[in-house]
C-alpha positions in Angstrom: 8.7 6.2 -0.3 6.2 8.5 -1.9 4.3 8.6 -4.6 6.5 9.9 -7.1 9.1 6.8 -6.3 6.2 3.9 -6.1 6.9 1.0 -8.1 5.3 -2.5 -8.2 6.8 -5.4 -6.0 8.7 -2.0 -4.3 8.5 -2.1 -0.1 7.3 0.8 1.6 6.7 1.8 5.3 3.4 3.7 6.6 2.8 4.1 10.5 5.7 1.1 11.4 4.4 -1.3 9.1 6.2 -2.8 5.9 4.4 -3.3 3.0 4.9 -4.5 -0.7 3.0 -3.0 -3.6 0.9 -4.9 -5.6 -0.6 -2.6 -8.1 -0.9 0.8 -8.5 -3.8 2.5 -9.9 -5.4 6.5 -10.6 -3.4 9.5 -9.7 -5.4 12.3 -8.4 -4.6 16.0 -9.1 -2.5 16.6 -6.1 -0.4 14.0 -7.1 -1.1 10.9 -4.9 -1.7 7.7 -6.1 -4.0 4.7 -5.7 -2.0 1.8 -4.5 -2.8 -1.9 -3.7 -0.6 -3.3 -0.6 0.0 -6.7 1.1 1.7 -6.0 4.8 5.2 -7.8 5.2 4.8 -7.7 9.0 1.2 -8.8 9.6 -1.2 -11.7 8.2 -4.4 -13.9 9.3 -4.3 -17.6 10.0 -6.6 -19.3 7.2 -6.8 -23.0 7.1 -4.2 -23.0 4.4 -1.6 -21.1 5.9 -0.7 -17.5 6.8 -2.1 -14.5 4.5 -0.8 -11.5 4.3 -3.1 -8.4 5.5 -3.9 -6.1 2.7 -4.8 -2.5 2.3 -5.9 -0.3 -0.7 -5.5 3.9 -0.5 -4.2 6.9 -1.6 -0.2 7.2 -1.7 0.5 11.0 -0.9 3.6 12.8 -2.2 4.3 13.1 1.4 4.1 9.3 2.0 1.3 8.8 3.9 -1.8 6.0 3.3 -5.1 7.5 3.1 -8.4 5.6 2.5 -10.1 5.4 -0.5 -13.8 6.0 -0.5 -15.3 3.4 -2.9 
């Protein structure tokens, strides 16, 4: 998926990993978008169960996940 097909609560694979999108956010000229993801495959053990690992970056038009500089 790329950025022109995101959509919230959509899945989307980056480097083997499965993720679902939790918000999406600024679009930059080139077309890419800020997205907010929660991994499907991986998580951390909290004392409250399992939580999802989460990532936030720039969705290409070519679907790849590049870091945002805050």
């Amino acid at each position: 998926m790329t950025a022109t097909e995101i959509k919230i609560d959509g899945t989307l694979e980056v480097d083997g990993d499965r993720w679902r999108v939790l918000a999406i956010g600024a679009t930059r000229e080139d077309g890419a978008k800020v997205v907010h993801l929660a991994s499907l495959t991986r998580s951390r053990q909290q004392r409250n169960g399992a939580v999802p690992v989460q990532a936030l970056g720039w969705l290409t038009t070519a679907g790849a996940l590049e870091p945002v500089n805050l």
